[in-house]
N, C-alpha and C positions, 0 to 999 in steps of 0.2 A: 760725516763731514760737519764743519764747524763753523760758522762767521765769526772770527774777532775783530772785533771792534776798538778802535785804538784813538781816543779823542783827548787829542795833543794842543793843551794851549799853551803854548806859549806867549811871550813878552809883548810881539808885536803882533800875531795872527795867530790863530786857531785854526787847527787843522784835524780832518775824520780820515780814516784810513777804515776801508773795511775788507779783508782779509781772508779770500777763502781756505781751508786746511784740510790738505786730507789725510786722511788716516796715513797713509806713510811717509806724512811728516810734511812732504813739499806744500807749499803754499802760493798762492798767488793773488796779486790785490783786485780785489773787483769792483770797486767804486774810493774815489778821493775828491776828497771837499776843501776848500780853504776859504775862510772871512778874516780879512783885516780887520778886529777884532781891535787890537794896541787896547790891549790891559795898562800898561805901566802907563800911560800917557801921565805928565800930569804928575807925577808920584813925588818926583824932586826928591828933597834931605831927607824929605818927612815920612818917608817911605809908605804913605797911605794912598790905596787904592781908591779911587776919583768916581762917586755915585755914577756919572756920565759912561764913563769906560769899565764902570761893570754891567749899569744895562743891556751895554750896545754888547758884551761881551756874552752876558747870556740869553740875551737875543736869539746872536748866533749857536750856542748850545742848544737852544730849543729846535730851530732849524735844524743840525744833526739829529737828533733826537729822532724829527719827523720824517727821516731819510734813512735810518737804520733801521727803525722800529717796522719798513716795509721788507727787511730780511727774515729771513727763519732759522732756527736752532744760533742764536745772537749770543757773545758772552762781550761785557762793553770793561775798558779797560781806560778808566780816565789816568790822564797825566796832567803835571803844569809843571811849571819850572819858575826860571827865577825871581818874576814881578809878587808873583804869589808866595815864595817860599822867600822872600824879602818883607814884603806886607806888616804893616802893623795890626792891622786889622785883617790878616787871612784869616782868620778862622771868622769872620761874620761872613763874609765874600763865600767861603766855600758853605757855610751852610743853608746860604742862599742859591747857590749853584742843588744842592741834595736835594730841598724845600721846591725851588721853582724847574726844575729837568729833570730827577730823580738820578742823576748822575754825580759819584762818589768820585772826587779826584782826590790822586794821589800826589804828594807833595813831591817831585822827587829832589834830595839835597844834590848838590853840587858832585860830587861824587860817581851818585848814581847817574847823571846824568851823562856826564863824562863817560861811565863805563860800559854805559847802553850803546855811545857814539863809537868806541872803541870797537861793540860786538858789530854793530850795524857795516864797520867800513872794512873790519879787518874776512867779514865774511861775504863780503862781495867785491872787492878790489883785492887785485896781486897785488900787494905792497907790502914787502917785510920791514924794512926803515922807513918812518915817514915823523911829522909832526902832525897829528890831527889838530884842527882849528872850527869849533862849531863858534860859532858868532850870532849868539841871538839877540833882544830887543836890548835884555839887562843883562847879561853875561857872557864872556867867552870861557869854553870848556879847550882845555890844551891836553894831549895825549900826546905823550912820547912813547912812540911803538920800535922795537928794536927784535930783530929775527922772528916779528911777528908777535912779537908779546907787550903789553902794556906796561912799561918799566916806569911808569910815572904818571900822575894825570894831578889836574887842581881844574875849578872853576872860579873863575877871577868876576865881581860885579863890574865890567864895563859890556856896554853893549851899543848897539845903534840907535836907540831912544834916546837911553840915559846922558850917552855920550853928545849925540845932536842936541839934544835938550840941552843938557848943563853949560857947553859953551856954542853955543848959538850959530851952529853949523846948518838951520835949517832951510834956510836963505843963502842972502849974500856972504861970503865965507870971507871972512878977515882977517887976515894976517896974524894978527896979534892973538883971535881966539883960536886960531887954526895950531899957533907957535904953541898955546897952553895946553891944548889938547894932545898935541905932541909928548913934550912933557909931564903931562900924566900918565898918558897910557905908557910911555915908554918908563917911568919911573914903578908902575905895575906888571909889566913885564919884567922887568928888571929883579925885581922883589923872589920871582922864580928861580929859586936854588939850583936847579935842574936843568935851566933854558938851555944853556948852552952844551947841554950832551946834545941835543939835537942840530947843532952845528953842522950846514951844508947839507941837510937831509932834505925833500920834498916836503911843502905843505899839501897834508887830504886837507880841501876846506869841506865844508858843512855850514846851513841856519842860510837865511831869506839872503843878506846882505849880499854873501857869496855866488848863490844860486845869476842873482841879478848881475853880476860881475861877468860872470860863465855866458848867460845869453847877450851882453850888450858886445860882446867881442864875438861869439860866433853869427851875429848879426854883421858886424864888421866885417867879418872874412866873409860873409855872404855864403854860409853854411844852411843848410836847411833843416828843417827841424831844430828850432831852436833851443826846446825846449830839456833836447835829449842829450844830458849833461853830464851821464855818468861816465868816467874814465877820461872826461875831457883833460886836457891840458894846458896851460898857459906860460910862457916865460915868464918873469921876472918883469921885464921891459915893458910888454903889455900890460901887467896888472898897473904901473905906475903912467904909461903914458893915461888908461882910463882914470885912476884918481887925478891927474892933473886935469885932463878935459871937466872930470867936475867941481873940481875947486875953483874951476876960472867960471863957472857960468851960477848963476842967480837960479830959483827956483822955478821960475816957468819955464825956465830955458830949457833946466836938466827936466823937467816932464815931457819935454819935446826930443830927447834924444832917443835916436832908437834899442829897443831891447830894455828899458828904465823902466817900470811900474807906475804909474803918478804915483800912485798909493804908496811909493817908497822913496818917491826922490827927494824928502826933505829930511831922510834919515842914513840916505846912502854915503853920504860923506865920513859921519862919526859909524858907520854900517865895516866904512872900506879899514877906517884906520889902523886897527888892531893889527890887520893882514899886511898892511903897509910898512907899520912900524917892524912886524916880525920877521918879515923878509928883509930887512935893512938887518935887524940882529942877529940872525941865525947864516947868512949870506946865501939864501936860499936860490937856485938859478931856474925852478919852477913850480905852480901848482899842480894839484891832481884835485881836481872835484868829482865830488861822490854824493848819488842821491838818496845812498842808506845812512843811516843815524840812528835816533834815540827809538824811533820805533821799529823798524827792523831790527835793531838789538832787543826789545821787547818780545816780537814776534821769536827770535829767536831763542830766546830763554823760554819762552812759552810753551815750543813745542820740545825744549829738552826734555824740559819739565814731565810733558804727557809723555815722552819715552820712559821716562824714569818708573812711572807711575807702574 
């Protein structure tokens, strides 16, 4: 038997996954960690990673560190994604990650990242046609899956940070920055050659923004366990009446609604939009959220791999 170890930073939090394995193959998680961690904070034009948000970031790596290193027979399997593999300066940032945790991340490009999300949802969700939608801090990963196969995938830089950030969605939401924001994302969508073979087909979403989507409405219907999101569904109508309730309130407010993170409501807005805009283009009539992605596609390829061997 085997502990992997799966330590996922991304854009806005940092995530541990540790992963029992056994010999025939099945696996199961036996311990999960997350720190709002918001590497990208801060990053802006200049795409440079902020002294502040990499301390506070490997802080939290040391913390994992101190939480895995109590397993036995460990193989650790770092990842990042887009704050990092955007950076002007990642390679000081990761050599300070090797130097101060002894943990190697792996850069993943756009791509992979996309196609790990693709293993992760096509292998635990029925779904043969769908749009997968991972929305993280600085990127969304778009997968157009058709009879169960990935016929198209890109990672676009918009994401819930960037987006919050750039036009000042972090707060009071303004018309005017709310109308530009519009028209970016929708002019980056747009740009997708592809988008529209996915015409009328289910959004899989995936990444923070979503998740928090998923609980603020089965908090509404007064479901229990909120937390338990995989296969959930949502119309169309629901996902826009919650973007409207948060366009219309200010930031304390939206920390006060139920099923919202504080830790996330000053980036839920530019978090929602991407999903907003693409159901308006695709004329999508529901979600499907999935709590597999980039690291069950990992775990996944992981243990092909040890068949193969």
């Amino acid at each position: 038997m085997k502990n992997l170890v799966i330590v996922d930073l991304g854009s806005n939090s940092a995530r541990m996954a540790i992963n029992s394995i056994a010999d025939d193959g099945t696996f199961r998680e036996i311990k999960r960690v997350k720190e709002d961690s918001r590497i990208s904070e801060g990053m802006g034009r200049e795409r440079l990673l902020r002294p502040q948000a990499m301390n506070r970031t490997i802080a939290a790596l040391r913390r994992f560190k101190e939480i895995y290193e109590e397993y036995p027979n460990t193989e650790v399997r770092g990842i990042t994604t887009a704050a990092v593999r955007m950076a002007r300066n990642q390679n000081d940032f990761l050599n300070r990650v090797k130097q101060e945790t002894g943990i190697k991340l792996h850069v993943l490009s756009g791509d992979d990242e996309a196609y790990y999300d693709y293993l992760g949802v096509i292998n635990s969700l029925e779904v043969k046609d769908c749009l997968i939608l991972d929305t993280g801090g600085a990127s969304c990963e778009l997968i157009d899956v058709h009879n169960g196969k990935a016929r198209n995938m890109i990672s676009i830089p918009i994401g819930a940070v960037s987006l919050s950030e750039r036009f000042r969605l972090t707060d009071v939401v303004r018309a005017d920055n709310l109308f530009a924001a519009e028209i970016f994302v929708n002019k980056q969508l747009r740009d997708v050659w592809w988008i529209m073979d996915a015409f009328n087909k289910p959004i899989v979403l995936l990444g923070g923004a979503n998740r928090t989507l998923a609980r603020m409405n089965r908090r509404h219907q007064k479901i229990s366990r909120i937390n338990n999101i995989h296969g959930y569904r949502l119309k169309t109508e629901s996902v826009n009446r919650t973007f409207k309730s948060l366009i219309t309130r200010n930031l304390e407010a939206r920390k006060k609604m139920s099923g919202l993170e504080t830790t996330r409501a000053d980036i839920i807005v530019g978090g929602m939009l991407p999903l907003v805009m693409l159901l308006q283009m695709i004329d999508a009539d529901r979600v499907i959220f999935s709590e597999s992605g980039v690291r069950e596609g990992i775990i996944s390829e992981y243990i092909n791999f040890r068949k193969e061997e």
